[in-house]
C-alpha positions as CSV (number, residue, x, y, z in Angstrom):
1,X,68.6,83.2,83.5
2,X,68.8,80.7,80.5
3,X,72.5,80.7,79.1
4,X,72.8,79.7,75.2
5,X,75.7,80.1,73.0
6,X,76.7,81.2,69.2
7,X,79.6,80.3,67.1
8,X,80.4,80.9,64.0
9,X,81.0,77.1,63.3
10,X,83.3,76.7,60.1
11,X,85.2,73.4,58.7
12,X,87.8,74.7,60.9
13,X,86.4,74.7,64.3
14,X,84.9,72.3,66.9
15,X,82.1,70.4,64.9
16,X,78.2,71.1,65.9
17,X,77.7,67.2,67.0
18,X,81.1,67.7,70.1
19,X,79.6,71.3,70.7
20,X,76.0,70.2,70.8
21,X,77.1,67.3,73.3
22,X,79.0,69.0,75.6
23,X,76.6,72.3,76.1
24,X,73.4,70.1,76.6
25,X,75.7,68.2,79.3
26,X,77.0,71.1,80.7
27,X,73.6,72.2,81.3
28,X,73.5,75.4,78.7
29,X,69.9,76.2,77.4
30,X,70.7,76.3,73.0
31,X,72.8,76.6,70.5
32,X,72.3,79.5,67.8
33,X,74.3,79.3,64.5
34,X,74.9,82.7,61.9
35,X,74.1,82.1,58.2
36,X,76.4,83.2,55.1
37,X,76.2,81.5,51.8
38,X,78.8,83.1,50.6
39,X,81.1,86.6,51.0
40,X,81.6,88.1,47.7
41,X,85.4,89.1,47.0
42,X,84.5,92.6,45.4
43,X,82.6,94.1,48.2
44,X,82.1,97.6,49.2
45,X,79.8,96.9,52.3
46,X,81.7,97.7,55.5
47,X,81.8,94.9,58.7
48,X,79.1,96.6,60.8
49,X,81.8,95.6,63.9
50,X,84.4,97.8,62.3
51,X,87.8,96.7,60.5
52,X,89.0,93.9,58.5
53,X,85.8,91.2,58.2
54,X,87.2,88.2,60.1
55,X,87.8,85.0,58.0
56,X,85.0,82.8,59.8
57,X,82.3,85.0,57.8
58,X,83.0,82.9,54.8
59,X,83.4,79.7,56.1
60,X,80.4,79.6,57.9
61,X,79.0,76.0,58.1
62,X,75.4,75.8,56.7
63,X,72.9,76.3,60.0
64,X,70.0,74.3,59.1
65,X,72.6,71.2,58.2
66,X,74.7,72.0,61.4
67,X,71.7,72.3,63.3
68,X,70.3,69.2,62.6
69,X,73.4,67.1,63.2
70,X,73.0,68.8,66.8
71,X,69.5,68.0,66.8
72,X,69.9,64.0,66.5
73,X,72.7,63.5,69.2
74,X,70.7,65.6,72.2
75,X,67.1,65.7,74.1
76,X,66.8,69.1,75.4
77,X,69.2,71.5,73.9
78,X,67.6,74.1,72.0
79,X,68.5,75.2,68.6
80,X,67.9,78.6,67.0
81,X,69.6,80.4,63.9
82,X,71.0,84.2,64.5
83,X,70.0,84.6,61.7
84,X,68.9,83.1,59.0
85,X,68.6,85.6,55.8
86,X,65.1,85.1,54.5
87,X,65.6,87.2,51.8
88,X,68.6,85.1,50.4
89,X,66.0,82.1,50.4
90,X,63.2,80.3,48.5
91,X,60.0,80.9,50.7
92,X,58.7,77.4,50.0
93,X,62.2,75.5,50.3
94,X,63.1,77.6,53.9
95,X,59.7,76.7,54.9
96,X,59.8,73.1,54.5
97,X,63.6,73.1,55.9
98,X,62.2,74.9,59.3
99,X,59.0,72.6,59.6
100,X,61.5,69.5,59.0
101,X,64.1,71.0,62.0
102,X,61.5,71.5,64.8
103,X,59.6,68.8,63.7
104,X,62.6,66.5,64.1
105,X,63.6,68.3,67.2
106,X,60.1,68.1,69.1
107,X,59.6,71.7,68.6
108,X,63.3,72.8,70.2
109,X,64.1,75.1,67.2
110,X,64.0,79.3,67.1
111,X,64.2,80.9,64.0
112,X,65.9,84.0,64.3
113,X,65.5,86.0,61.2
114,X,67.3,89.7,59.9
115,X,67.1,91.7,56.8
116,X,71.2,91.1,56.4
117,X,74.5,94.0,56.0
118,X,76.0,92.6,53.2
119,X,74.6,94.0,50.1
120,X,76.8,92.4,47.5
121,X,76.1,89.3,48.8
122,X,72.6,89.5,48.8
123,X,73.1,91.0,45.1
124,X,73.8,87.5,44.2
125,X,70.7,85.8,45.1
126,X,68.5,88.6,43.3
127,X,67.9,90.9,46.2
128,X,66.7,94.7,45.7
129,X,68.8,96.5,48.8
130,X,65.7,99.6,49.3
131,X,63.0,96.3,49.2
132,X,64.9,93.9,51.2
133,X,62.8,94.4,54.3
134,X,59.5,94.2,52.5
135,X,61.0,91.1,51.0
136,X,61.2,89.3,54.3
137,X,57.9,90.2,55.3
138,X,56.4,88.8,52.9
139,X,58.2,85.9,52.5
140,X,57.6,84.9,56.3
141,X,54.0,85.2,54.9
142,X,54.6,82.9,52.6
143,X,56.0,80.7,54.5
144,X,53.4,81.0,57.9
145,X,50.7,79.9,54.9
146,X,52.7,77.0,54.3
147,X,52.5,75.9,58.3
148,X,48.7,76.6,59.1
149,X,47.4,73.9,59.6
150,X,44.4,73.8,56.8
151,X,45.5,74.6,53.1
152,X,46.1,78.2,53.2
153,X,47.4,80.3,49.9
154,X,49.2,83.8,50.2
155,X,50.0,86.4,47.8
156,X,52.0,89.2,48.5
157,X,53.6,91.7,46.5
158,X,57.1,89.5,46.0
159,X,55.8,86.0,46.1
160,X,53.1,84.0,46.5
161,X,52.0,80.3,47.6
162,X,48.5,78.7,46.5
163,X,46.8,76.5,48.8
164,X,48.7,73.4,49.3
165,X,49.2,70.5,51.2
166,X,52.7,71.1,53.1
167,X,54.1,68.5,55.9
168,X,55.7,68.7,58.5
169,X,53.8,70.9,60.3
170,X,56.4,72.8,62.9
171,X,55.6,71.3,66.3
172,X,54.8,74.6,68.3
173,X,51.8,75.5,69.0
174,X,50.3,79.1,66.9
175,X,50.4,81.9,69.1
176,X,47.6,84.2,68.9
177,X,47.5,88.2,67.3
178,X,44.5,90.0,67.9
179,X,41.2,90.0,65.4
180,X,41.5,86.3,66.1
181,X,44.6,85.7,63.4
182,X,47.2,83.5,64.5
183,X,51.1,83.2,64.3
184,X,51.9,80.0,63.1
185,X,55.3,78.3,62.8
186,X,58.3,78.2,65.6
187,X,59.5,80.8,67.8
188,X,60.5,83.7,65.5
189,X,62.9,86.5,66.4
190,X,64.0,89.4,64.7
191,X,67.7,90.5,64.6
192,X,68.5,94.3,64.2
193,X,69.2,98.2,65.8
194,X,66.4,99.2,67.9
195,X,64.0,102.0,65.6
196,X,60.5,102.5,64.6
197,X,60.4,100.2,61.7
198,X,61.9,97.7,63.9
199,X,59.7,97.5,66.3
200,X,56.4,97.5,64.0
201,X,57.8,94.4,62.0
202,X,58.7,92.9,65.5
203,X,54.9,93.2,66.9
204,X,53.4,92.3,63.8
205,X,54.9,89.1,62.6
206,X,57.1,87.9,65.3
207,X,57.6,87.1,68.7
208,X,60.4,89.1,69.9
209,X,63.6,90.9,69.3
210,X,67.4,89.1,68.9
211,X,69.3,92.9,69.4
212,X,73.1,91.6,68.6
213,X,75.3,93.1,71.8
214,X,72.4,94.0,74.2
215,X,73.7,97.6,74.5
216,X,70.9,100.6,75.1
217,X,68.6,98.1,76.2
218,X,67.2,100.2,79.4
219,X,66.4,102.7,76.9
220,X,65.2,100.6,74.0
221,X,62.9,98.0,76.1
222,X,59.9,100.3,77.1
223,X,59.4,101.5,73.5
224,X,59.6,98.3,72.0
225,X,57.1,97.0,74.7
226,X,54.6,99.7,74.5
227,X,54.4,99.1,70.8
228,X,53.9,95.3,71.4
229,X,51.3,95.9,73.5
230,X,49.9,98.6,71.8
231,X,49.5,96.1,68.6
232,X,47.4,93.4,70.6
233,X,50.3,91.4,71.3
234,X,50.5,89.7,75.3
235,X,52.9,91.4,77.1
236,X,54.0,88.1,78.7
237,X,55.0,86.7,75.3
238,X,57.2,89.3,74.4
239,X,61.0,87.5,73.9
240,X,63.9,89.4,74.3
241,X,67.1,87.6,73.7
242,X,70.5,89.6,73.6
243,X,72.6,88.2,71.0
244,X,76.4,87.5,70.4
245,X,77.1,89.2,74.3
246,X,80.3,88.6,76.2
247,X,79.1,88.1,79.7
248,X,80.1,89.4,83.4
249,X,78.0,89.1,86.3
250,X,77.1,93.2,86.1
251,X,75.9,92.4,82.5
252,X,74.0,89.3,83.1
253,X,72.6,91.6,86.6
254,X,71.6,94.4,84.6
255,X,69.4,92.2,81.8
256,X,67.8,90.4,84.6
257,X,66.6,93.7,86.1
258,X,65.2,94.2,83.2
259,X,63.0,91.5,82.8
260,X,64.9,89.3,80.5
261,X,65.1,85.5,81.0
262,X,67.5,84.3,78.0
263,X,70.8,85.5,76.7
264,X,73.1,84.1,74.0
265,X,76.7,84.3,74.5
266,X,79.4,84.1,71.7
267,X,81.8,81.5,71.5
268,X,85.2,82.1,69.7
269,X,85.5,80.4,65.9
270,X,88.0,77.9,67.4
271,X,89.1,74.1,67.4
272,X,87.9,72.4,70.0
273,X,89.9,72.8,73.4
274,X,89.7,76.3,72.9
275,X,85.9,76.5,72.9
276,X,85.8,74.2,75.8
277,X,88.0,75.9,77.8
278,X,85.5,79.0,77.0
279,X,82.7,77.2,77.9
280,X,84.3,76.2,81.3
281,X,84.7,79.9,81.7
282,X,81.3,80.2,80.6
283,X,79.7,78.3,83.4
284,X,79.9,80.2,86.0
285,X,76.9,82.4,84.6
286,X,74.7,79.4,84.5
């Protein structure tokens, strides 16, 4: 099983070039950063974990920055977001920001993407709450119009892109949908609770799911695999990554029963001989 990590990386903690180093040379497969711009001071939206919302959640280091920085000092250590709020974003800007990472990385970058929790801070950047995951859809749209490879214009019902030139190009190859279309742009995951909606968006405009905790997966899997395939997709491309999991060999058994080949495991928000010392722990799983 491919072991990669997640960390809330703040201006507090170890910094992404000393984490990037040492997991590619501990052997771990990536490195998948969280995105906040900001955590409003007046908010009302409860931490989906429960309690007080832990400092690190406005601290948060940008990921595309942070991720690049990782991206220039290794070879083979792959790089992902978990996640990165579309909705928060300019289409065209996030678009050129991906293209630029995996193009620069040699196509080691996964965007995983999520319709967000925090509703004042989304508030901020203009976003509707009820439209939000309509939002994302179509801004993904926007944005896979920006990476085909030909001049390609979109317009949706929240934004739109004319034809254009747009360079980079990501450097992974388009996967195919059926009627011919294509999926362009990097490996694309989407984060959130298992459910109908979920699972529709999941086989429609991505390649797999990012569930944060793995739990109910025995249950979850065959559903969201019969409506894969039951949308065209290739059952063989389907990604399933559990996100943010503390490991232990019955864990890490149980996922592997069940077909999965990748799993992300959280790191604490620490200085940097404390998230060593947790990687150490860590390697025993690899």
């Amino acid at each position: 099983m491919r072991i990669s990590t997640t960390i809330f990386l703040t201006d507090q903690t170890i910094t992404p070039v000393r984490l990037a180093r040492e997991l590619e040379q501990r052997g771990f497969w990536g490195l998948f950063l969280p995105e906040h711009t900001h955590i409003p001071i007046s908010r009302t939206s409860p931490y989906p974990a429960g309690g007080e919302l832990p400092e690190e959640y406005g601290r948060t280091l940008d990921p595309f920055v942070a991720l690049a920085q990782a991206a220039a000092v290794t070879e083979r250590l792959r790089l992902g977001t978990g996640i990165t709020l579309v909705a928060q974003h300019d289409p065209i800007d996030l678009a050129k920001q991906v293209a630029t990472l995996d193009h620069l990385s040699g196509g080691r970058f996964t965007l995983g993407v999520g319709y967000g929790w925090n509703v004042e801070e989304a508030a901020d950047h203009g976003v509707a709450w009820r439209s939000r995951r309509e939002l994302v859809r179509d801004r993904l749209a926007v944005m896979r119009a920006l990476w085909a490879p030909e001049p390609t214009g979109h317009r949706g019902s929240f934004g739109s892109v004319s034809a254009s030139h747009a360079h980079p190009k990501p450097a992974q190859p388009p996967r195919e949908l059926k009627n011919g279309a294509a999926l362009y742009g990097p490996s694309t995951l989407l984060g959130g609770a298992a459910g109908p909606k979920l699972f529709e968006h999941i086989a429609e405009f991505t390649d797999g799911w990012l569930p944060i905790g793995g739990r109910g997966l025995g249950e979850a899997l065959p559903v969201l695999r019969g409506v894969w395939e039951g949308a065209g997709r290739d059952p063989e491309a389907l990604r399933i990554v559990p996100y943010a999991v503390l490991p232990s060999p019955g864990k890490l058994a149980h996922y592997a029963e069940l077909g999965i080949e990748e799993v992300v495991l959280q790191l604490p928000p620490a200085a940097e001989p404390e998230v060593l010392r947790v990687l150490d722990s860590f390697a025993e799983h690899l």
